[in-house]
C-alpha positions as a printed NumPy array, in Angstrom:
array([[ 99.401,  98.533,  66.398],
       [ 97.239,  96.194,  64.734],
       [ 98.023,  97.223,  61.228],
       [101.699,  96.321,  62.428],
       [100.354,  92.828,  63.572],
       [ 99.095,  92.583,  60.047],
       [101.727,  94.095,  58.147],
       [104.7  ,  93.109,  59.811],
       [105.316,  89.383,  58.58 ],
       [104.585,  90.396,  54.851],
       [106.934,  92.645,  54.905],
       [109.238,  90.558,  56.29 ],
       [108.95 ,  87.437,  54.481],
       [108.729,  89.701,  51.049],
       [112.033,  91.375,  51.553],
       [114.108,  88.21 ,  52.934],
       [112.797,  86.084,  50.579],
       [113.671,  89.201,  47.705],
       [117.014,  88.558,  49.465],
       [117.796,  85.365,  49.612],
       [116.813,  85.259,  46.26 ],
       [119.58 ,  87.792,  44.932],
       [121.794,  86.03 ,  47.067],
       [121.433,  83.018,  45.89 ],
       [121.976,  84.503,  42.151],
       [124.913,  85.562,  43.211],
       [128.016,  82.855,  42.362],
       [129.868,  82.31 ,  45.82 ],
       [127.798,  84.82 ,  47.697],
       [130.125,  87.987,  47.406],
       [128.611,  90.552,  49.213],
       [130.349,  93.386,  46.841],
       [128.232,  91.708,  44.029],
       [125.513,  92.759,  45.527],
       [123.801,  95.732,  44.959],
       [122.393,  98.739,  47.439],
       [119.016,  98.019,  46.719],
       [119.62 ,  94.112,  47.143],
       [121.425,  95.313,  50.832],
       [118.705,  97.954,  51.232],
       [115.671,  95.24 ,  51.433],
       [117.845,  92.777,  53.417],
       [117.386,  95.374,  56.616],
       [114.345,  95.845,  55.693],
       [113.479,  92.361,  56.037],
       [115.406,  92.236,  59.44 ],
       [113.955,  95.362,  60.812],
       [110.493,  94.205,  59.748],
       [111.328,  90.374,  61.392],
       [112.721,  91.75 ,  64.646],
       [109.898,  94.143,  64.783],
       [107.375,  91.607,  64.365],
       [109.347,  89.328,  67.614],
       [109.605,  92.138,  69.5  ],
       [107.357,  95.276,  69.402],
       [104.376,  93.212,  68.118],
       [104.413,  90.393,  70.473],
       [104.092,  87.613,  68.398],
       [105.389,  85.077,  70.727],
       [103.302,  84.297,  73.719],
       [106.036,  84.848,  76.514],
       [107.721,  87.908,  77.668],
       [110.786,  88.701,  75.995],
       [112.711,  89.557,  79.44 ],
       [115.492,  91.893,  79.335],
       [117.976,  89.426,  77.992],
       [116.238,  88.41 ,  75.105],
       [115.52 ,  92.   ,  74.536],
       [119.642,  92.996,  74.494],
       [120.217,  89.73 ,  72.713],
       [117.234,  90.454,  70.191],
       [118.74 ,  94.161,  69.501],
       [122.547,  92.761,  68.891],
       [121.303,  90.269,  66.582],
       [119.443,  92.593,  64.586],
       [122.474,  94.906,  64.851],
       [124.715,  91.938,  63.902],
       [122.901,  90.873,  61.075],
       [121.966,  95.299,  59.813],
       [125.416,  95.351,  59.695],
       [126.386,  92.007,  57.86 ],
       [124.16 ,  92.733,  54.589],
       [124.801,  96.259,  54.405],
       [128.914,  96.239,  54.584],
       [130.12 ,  95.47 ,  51.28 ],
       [133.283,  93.467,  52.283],
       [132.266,  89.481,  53.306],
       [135.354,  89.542,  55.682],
       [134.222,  92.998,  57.144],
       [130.736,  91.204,  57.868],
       [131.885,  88.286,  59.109],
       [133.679,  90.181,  61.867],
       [131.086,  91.999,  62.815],
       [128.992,  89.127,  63.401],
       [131.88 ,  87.757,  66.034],
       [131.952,  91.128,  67.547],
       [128.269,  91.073,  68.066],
       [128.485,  87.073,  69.36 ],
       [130.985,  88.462,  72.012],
       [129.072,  91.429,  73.042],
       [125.597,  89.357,  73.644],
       [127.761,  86.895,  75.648],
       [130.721,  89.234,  77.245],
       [127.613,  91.283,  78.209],
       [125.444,  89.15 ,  79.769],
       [128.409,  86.997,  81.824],
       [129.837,  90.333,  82.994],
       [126.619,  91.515,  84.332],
       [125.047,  88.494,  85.425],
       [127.22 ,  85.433,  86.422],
       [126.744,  83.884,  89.799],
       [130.35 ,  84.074,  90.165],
       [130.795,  87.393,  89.73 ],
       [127.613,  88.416,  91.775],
       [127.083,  85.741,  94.348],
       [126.441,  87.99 ,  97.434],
       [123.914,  89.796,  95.869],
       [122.198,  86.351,  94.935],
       [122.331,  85.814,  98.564],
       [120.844,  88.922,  99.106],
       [118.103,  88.956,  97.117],
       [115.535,  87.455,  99.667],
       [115.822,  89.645, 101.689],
       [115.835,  89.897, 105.601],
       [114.543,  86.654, 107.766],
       [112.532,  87.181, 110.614],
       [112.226,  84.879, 113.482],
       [108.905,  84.296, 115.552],
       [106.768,  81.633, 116.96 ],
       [105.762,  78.717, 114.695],
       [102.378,  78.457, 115.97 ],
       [101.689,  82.108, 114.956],
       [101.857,  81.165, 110.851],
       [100.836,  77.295, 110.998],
       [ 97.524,  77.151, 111.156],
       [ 95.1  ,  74.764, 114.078],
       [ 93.654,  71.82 , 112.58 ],
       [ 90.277,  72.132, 112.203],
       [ 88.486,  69.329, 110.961],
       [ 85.749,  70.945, 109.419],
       [ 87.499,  73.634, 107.651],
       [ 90.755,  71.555, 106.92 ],
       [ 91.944,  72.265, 103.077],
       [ 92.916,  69.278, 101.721],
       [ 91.457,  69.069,  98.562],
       [ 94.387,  68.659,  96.132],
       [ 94.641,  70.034,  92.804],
       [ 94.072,  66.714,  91.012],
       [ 91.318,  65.658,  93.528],
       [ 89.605,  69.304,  92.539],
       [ 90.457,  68.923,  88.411],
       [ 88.712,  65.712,  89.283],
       [ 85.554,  67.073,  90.24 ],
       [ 85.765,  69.825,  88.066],
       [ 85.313,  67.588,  84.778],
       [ 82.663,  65.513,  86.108],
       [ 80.724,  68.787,  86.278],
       [ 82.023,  69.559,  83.21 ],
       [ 80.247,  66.626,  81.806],
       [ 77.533,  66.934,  83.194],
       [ 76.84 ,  69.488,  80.405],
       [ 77.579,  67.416,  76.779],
       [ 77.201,  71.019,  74.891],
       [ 79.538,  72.766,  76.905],
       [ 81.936,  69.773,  77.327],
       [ 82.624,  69.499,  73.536],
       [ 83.512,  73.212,  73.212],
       [ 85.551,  73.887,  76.314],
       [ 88.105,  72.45 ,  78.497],
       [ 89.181,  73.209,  81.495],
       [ 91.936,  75.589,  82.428],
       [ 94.571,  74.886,  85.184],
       [ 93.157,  75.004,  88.916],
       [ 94.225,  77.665,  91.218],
       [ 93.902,  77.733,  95.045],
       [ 92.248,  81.046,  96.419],
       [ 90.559,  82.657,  98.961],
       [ 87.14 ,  83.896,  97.81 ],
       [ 85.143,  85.181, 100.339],
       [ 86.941,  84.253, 103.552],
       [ 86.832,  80.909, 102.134],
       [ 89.525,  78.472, 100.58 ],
       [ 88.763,  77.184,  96.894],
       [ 90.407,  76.31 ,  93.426],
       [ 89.151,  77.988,  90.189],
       [ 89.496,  76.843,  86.914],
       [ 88.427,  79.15 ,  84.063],
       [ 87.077,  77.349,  81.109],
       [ 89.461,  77.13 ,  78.021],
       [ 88.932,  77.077,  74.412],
       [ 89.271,  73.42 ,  73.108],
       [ 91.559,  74.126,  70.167],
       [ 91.625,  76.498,  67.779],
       [ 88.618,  75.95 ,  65.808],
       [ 86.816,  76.011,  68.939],
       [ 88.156,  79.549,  69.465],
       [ 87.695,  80.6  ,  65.957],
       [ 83.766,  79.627,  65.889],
       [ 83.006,  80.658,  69.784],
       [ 85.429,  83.803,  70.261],
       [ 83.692,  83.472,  74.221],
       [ 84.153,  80.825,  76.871],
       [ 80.76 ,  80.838,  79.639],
       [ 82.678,  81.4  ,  82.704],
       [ 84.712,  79.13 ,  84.919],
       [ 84.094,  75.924,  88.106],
       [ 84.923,  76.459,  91.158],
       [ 85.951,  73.532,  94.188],
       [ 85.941,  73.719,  97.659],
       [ 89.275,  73.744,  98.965],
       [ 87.409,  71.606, 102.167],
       [ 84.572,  69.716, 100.621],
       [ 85.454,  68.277,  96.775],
       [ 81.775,  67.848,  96.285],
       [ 80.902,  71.344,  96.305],
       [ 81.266,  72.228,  92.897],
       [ 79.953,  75.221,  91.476],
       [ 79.756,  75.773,  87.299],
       [ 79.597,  79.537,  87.571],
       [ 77.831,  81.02 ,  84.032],
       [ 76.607,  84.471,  85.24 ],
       [ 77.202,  87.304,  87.13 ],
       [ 74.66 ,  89.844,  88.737],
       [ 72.329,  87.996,  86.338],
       [ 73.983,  88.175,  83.129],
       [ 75.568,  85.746,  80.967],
       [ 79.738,  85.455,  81.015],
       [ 81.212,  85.486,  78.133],
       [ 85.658,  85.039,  78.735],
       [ 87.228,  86.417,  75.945],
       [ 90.962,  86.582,  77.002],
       [ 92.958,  83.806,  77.888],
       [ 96.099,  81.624,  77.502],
       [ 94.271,  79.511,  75.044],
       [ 92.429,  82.681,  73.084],
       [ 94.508,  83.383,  69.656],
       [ 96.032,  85.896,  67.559],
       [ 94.737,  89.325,  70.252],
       [ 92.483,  87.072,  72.316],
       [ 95.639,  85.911,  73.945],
       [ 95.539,  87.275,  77.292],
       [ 99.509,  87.588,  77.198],
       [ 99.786,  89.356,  73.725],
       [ 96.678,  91.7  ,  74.787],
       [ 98.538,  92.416,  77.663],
       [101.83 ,  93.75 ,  75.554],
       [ 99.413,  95.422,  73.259],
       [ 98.179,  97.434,  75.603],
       [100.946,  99.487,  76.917],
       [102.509,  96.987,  78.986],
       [105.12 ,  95.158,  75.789],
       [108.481,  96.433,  77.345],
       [107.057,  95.758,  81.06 ],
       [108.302,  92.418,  82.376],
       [105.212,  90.46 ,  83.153],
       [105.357,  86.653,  83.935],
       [103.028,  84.064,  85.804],
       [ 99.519,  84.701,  84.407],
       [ 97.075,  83.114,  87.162],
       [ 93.404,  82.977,  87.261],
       [ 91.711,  85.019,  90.681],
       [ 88.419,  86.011,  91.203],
       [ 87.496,  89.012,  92.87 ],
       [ 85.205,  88.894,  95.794],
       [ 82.366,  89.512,  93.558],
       [ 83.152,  86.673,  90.925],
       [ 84.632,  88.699,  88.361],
       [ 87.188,  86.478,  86.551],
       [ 91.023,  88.267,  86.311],
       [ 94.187,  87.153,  85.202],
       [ 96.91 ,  88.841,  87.469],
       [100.273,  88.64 ,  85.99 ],
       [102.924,  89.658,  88.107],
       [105.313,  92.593,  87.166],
       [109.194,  92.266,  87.782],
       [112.564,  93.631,  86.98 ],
       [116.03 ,  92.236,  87.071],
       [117.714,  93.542,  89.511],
       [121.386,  92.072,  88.851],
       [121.773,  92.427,  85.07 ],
       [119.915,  90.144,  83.179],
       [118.955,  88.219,  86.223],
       [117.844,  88.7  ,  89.541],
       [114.103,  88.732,  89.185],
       [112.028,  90.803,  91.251],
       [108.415,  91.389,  91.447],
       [107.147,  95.399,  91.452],
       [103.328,  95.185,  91.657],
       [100.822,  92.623,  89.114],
       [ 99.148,  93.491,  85.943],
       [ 95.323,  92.587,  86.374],
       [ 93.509,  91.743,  83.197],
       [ 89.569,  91.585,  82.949],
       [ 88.918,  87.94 ,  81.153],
       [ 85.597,  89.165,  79.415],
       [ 86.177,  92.565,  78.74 ],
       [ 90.128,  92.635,  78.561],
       [ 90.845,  96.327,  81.264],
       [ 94.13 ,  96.169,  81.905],
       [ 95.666,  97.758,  85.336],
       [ 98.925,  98.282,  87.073],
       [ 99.291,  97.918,  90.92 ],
       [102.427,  98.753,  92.269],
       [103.326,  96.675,  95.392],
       [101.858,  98.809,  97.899],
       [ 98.572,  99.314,  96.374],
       [ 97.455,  95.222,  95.238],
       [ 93.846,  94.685,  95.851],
       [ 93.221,  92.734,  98.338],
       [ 91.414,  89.661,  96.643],
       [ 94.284,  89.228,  94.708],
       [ 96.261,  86.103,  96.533],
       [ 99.775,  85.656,  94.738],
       [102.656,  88.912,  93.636],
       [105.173,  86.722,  94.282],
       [105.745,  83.884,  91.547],
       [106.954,  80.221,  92.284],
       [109.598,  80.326,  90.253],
       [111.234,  83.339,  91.993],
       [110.493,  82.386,  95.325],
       [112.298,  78.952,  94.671],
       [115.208,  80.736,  92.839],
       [115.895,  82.992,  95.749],
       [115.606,  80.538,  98.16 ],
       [118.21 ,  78.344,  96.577],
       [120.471,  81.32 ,  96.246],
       [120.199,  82.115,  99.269],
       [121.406,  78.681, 100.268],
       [123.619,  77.997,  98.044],
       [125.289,  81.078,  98.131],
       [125.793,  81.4  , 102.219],
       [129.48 ,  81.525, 102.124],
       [130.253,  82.381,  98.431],
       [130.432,  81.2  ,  95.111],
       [133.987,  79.554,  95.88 ],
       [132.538,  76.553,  98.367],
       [134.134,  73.047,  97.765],
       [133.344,  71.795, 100.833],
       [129.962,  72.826, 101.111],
       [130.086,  74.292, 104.498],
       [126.379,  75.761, 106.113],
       [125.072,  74.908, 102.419],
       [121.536,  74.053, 102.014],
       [118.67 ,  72.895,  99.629],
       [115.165,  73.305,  99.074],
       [113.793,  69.586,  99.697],
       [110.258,  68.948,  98.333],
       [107.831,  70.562,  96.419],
       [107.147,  74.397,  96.836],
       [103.9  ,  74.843,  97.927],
       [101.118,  77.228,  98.459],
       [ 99.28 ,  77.102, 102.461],
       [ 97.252,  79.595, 104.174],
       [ 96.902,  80.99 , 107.559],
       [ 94.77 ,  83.439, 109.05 ],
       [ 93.475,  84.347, 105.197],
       [ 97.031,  85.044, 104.467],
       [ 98.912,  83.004, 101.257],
       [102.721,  81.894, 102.214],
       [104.59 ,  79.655, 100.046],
       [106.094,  77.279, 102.262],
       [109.602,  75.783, 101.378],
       [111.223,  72.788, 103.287],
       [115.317,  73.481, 103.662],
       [117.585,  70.296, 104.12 ],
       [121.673,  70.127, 104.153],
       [123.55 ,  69.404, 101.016],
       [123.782,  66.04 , 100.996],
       [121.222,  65.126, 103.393],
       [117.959,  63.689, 101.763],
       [115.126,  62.312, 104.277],
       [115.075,  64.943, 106.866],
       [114.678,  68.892, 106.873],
       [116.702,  71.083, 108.869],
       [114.012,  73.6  , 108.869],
       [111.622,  75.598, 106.561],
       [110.696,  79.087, 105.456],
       [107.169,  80.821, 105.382],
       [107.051,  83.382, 102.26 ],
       [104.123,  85.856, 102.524],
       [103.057,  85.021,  98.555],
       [102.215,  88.959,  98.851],
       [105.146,  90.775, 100.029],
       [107.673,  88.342, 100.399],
       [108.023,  88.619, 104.064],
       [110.46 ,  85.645, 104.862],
       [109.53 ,  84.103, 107.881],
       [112.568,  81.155, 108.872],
       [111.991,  78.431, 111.789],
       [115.084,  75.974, 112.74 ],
       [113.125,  72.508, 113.203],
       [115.022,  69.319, 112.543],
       [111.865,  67.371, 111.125],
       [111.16 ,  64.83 , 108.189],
       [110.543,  65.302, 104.929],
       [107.073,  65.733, 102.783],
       [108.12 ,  62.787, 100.969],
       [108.661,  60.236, 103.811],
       [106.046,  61.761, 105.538],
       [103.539,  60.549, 102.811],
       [105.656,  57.234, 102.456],
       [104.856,  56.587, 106.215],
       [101.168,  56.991, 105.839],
       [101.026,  55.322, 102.556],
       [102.751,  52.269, 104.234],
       [ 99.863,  51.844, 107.07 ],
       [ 97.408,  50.053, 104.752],
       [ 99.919,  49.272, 101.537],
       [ 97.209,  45.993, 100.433],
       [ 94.697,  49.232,  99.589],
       [ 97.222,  50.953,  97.876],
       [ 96.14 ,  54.484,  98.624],
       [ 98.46 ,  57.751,  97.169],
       [ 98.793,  60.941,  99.52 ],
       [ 97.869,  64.449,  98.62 ],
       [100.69 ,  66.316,  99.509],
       [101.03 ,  66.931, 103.334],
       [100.045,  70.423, 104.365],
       [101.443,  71.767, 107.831],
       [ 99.511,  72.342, 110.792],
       [ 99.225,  72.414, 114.407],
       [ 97.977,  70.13 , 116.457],
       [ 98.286,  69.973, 120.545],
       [101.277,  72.533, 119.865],
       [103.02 ,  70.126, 117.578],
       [103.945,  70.633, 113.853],
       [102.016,  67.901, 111.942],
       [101.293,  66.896, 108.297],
       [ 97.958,  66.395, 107.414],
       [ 97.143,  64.55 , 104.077],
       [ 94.456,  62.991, 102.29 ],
       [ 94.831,  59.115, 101.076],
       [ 92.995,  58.443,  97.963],
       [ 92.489,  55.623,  95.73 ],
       [ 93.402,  54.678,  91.863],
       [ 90.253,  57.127,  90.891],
       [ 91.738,  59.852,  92.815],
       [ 88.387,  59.968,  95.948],
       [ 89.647,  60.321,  99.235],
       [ 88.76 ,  57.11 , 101.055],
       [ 91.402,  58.044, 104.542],
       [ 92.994,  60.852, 105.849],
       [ 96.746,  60.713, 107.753],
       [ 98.169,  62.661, 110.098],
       [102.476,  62.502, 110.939],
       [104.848,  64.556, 113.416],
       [106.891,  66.95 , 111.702],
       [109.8  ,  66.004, 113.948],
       [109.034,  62.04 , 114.304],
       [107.098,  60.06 , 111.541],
       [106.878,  57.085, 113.701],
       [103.986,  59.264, 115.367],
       [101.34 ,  58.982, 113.106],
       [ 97.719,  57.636, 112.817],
       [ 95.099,  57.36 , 109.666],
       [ 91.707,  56.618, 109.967],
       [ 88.159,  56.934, 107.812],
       [ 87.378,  60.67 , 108.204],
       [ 89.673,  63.436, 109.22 ],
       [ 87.796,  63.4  , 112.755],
       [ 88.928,  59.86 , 113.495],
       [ 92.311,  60.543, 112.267],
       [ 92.563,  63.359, 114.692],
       [ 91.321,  61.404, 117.717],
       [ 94.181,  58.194, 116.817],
       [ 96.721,  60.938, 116.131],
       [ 95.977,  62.802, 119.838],
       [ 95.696,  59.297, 121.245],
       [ 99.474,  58.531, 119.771],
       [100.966,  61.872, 120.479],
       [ 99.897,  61.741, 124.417],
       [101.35 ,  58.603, 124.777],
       [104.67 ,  59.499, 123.405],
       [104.875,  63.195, 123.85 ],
       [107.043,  64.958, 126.344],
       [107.377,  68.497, 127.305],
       [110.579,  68.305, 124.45 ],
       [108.46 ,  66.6  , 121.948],
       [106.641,  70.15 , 121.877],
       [107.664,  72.835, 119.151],
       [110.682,  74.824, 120.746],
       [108.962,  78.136, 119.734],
       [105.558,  76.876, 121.413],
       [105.46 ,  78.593, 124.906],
       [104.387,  76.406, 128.042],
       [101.456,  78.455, 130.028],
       [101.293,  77.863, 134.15 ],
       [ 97.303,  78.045, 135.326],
       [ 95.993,  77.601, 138.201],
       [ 92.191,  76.45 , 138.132],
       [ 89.026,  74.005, 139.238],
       [ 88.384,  71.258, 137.456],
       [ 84.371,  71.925, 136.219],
       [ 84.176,  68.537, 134.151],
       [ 86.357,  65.274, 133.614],
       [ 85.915,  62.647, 131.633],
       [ 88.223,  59.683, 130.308],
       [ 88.697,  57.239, 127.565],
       [ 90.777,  54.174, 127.132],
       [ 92.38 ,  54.307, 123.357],
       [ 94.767,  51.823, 122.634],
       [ 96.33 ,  50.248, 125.726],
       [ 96.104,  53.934, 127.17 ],
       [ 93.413,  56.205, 129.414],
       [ 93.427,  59.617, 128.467],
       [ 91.77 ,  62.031, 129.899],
       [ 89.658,  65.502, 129.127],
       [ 89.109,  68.349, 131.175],
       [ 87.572,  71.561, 131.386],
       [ 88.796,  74.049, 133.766],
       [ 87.423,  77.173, 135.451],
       [ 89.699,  79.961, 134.549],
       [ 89.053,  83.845, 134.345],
       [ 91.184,  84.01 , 131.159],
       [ 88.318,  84.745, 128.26 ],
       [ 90.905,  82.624, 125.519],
       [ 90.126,  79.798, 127.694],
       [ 86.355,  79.628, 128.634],
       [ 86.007,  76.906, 125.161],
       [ 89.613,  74.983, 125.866],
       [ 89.774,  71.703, 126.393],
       [ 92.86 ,  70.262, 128.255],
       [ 94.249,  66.748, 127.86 ],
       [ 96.616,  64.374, 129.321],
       [ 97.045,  60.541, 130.012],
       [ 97.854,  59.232, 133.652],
       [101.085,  58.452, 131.934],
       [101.93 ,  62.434, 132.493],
       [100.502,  62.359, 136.321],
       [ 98.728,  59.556, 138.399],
       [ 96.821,  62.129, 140.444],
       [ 94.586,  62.179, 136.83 ],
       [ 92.894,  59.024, 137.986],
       [ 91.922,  60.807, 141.487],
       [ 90.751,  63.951, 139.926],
       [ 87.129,  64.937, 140.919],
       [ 84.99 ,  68.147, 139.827],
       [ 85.758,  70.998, 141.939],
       [ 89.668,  70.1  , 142.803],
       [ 92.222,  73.6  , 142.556],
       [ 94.91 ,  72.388, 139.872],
       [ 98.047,  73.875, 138.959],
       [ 98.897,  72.903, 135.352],
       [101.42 ,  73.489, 132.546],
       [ 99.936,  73.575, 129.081],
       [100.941,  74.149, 125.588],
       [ 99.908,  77.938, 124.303],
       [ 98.657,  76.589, 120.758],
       [ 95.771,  78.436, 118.989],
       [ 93.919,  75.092, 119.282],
       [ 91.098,  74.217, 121.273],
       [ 92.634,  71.546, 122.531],
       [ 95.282,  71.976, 124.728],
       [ 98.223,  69.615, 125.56 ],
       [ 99.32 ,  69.373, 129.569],
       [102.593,  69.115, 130.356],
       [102.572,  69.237, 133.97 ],
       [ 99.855,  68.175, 136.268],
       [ 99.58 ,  68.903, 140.004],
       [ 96.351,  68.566, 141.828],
       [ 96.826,  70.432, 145.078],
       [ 94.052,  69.001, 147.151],
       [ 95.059,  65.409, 146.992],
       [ 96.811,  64.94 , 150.526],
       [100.963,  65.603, 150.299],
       [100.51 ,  68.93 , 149.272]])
């Protein structure tokens, strides 16, 4: 194989340019002047070229199968235009072989032609309770570190080190778990060819919390010995981690989206995920992920069922998005002037975790409908288990607007909000940061109303303006539809209250057999109940309360049973 990567293009060149020669000696280009010899090296030439595209991977992209079909009639095309004697004869044949590549691929492939099995192609959606997949806040684990605010820290690391700075750059940051623990990766990149040429190696990669952008680690060794990443995207000629990967048994596989993990050990991997088209030359679906060792370039096959588990994304962007707009697009056909039940992916596509599990999360909206969502889906990134929820709530975008628009003199830009629960309602949590990217404030904003939101210095402040706003304006409705309202009845062991605002909430912790419970903290203003303000340690409550995974727990209903009237 790599006397064909050397060979190849000499051949090639040599016998078109032999070609193109006698052509051109040739007085009006009559192919019958021409002799067999002169046709003879002509498909050489193409043979050789095509070979060189195709088999030898000179281009750093996957062919796909329709490039493949459309590589193969073009060769046949042309094969047959130099070697038929008769210019009409080869001019025909290169229409035929125009209407095959595009007959062919419309047939096969068209949207109009195929649009249920567009549709289709997402699969089944389940339905179950939103606080199950959105994660609690938790302010000291919250990840909300954002790619630029990690690429940030990342290259003031970087130059920390003047040696390694001039040699290396760094690659694109990827969010992962590592460890039980959220954090972006970058592996260091070759800073232009030369660079590549005189180094061959790059010393390993820098890795940022997910939580805590000053935590950067510039990771050199492993198990005590120096790294030394030899394939990757910006690695040449067979350092290419995409053209190793074709060279090594995998060049008529289709392989796309080549992302950086580490193992749970450290070892640096490229996993590029494996796919077929399913409808024609479309229809992309992933099969199982290529993993490819950056230093010493092992290349394995998973199939679907048998991914390690340290690996975080099978399931690409791209298709994810594609699906999901089929899927929308294509609810009642390809024939739909009117747009009836049609709907749009609103927002970026992005990546959030929950209970150490990766979903791409997209936001759906109505055709024509641009500032509010009519729901959202939850993708498992590993085996595309769709997950759907029908909440009417506000988009990403205004979302960010809102909080952006608390301070606008200090003119702070959002990360982009990330979902999570708090008090059993669906809320975006963002960082605000300034024009050198820090993160100086933190907002919070109600999926469902972005006129309840708060910001504040730290993410713990933020949390305690954002409770303060929700309990004054939340009602049992306010509340997720899919969060379940708990009854308990139980003593009140402490109480304690606090005036935020023009409002006294209260805090209490309640005797209760219930194990879940022993650490909860229940919350409510007077607002909800006025027999709050006469509640004493060691009254027998019956409450209604919000069944969220947080600690703190939102009442709805409030009854203390040994204030007189009962």
């Amino acid at each position: 194989m790599s006397f064909m990567l050397f060979a190849l293009p000499f051949v090639a060149v040599f016998a078109l340019g032999f070609f193109l020669v006698r052509v051109s000696s040739v007085s009006g280009y009559r192919n019958e002047s021409l002799s067999f010899v002169d046709r003879l090296v002509g498909v050489v030439g193409v043979l050789s070229a095509a070979l060189w595209f195709g088999v030898a991977g000179v281009l750093p992209l996957s062919l796909g199968y329709f490039s493949s079909f459309a590589l193969i009639v073009l060769t046949a095309t042309a094969v047959a235009a130099i070697a038929l004697p008769n210019p009409m004869a080869s001019f025909g044949v290169g229409i035929l072989g125009f209407v095959v590549l595009i007959g062919g691929s419309f047939l096969t492939s068209a949207e109009m032609l195929h649009a249920q099995r567009y549709h289709a192609l997402l699969g089944k959606e389940l339905q179950s309770p939103l606080d199950q997949h959105l994660p609690p806040i938790d302010i000291d684990q919250a990840p909300l570190v954002s790619e630029d605010m990690a690429h940030l820290a990342m290259e003031k690391r970087l130059a920390e080190v003047p040696a390694l700075g001039s040699q290396v750059t760094l690659g694109t940051p990827v969010k992962q778990l590592y460890r039980g623990k959220l954090v972006w990766v970058s592996f260091l990149e070759h800073r232009g060819f030369f660079k590549a040429m005189s180094n061959a190696t790059t010393p390993g990669y820098v890795m940022v919390s997910a939580v805590n952008p000053s935590e950067v680690h510039l990771v050199q060794t492993l198990q005590g010995k120096p790294m030394a990443l030899r394939y990757l995207p910006s690695g040449w000629f067979n350092d290419n981690v995409e053209r190793h990967t074709w060279l090594n048994g995998f060049a008529r596989l289709g392989l796309t989206d080549f992302t950086a993990e580490i193992d749970d050990e450290g070892r640096p991997f490229y996993v590029a995920t494996a796919y077929e088209n399913t409808i024609g030359f479309s229809g992309s679906e992933a099969k199982g992920v290529v993993t490819i060792d950056a230093q010493s370039g092992e290349t394995k096959l998973y199939p679907t069922a048998q991914i390690p588990t340290w690996v975080d994304r099978v399931q690409p962007m791209e298709f994810v998005r594609d699906q999901v707009a089929n899927r929308g697009h294509y609810v009642n056909g390809w024939l739909n002037p009117s747009d009836k039940d049609r709907l749009r992916i609103s927002g970026h596509v992005d990546l959030v975790y929950s209970r150490e599990r990766a979903y791409w999360m997209v936001g759906l909206t109505s055709v024509g409908r641009d500032s509010g969502l009519v729901g959202f889906m939850l993708i498992d990134s590993k085996t595309k288990e769709v997950h759907r929820f029908t909440l009417p709530a506000v988009t990403e975008d205004v979302a960010a607007k809102a909080v952006e628009n608390v301070n606008p003199e200090k003119h702070y830009a959002a990360t982009n909000p990330l979902p999570f629960i708090v008090e059993g309602i669906p809320t975006y949590v963002m960082a605000l940061r300034d024009s050198q990217g820090i993160a100086r404030a933190y907002g919070m904003v109600s999926m469902q109303n972005h006129q309840v939101l708060a910001t504040g210095e730290t993410l713990s402040t933020t949390l305690r303006n954002y409770e303060s706003k929700m309990t004054s304006n939340k009602t049992a409705a306010d509340i997720a539809s899919d969060v379940k309202m708990q009854a308990l009845k139980a003593k009140v062991v402490r109480i304690a209250s606090e005036v935020r605002g023009n409002t006294t909430h209260y805090f209490l912790v309640l005797e209760t057999p219930e194990a879940s419970l022993q650490d909860a903290m229940f919350t409510g203003t007077s607002d909800l109940s006025e027999e709050l303000v006469l509640t004493r340690v060691g009254d027998s409550l019956e409450v209604e309360y919000a069944a969220t995974r947080s600690r703190v727990k939102a009442l709805t209903k409030f009854d203390n049973t040994d204030i007189k009237g009962h």
